[in-house]
Wavefront OBJ file of the C-alpha trace (Angstrom):
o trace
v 0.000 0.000 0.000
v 0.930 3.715 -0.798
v 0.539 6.257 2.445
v 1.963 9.531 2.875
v 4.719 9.531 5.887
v 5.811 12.618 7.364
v 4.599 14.471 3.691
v 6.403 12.007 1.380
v 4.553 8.780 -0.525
v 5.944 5.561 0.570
v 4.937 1.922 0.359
v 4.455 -0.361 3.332
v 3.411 -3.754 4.310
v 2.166 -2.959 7.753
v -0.843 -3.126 8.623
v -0.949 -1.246 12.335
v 0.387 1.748 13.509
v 3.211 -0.073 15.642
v 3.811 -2.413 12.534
v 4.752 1.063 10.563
v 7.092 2.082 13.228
v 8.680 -1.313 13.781
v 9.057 -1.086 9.687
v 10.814 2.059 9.676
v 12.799 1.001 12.990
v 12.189 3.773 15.132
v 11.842 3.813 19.294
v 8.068 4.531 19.938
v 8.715 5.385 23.480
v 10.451 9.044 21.614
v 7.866 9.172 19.096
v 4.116 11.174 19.009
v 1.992 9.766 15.571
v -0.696 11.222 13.765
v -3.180 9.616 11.623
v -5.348 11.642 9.584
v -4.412 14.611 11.632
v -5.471 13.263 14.647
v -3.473 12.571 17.246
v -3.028 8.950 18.482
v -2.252 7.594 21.758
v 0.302 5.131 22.553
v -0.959 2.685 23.872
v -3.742 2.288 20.778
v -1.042 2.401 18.360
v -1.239 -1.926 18.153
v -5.160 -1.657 17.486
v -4.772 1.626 14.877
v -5.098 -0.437 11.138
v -3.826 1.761 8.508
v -4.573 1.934 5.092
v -4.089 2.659 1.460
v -3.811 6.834 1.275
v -3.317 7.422 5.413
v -1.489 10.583 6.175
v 0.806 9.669 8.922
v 3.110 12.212 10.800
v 5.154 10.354 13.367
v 7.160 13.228 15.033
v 10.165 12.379 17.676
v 11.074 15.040 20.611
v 14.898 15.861 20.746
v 16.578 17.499 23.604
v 18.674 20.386 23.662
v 19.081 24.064 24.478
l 1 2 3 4 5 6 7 8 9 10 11 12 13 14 15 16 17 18 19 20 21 22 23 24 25 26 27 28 29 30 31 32 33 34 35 36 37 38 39 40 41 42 43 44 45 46 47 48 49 50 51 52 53 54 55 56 57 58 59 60 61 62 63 64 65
């Protein structure tokens, strides 16, 4: 499937929310994701099926000053 990931089209095979972030290897205890625009908790992210067309922002705090 095609979805747009933080504004550029890529394919995946996932087919949850943690699958994508497993995929793209990233820590989801730094990460915040959006689906649709709407912000999705944590803890749902295992139960959140995405699909063909999803916009998905998955945004990761860094620390600094």
């Amino acid at each position: 499937m095609k979805i747009d990931l933080n504004g550029k089209k890529v394919k995946s095979v996932s087919k949850t929310l943690m699958d994508l972030v497993i995929e793209k290897d990233l820590d989801p205890n730094s990460l915040i994701a959006e689906v649709n625009f709407e912000v999705i908790r944590q803890d749902t992210w295992k139960d959140v099926s995405i699909k063909d067309g999803d916009n998905i922002e998955l945004l990761s705090f860094v620390g600094g000053g």
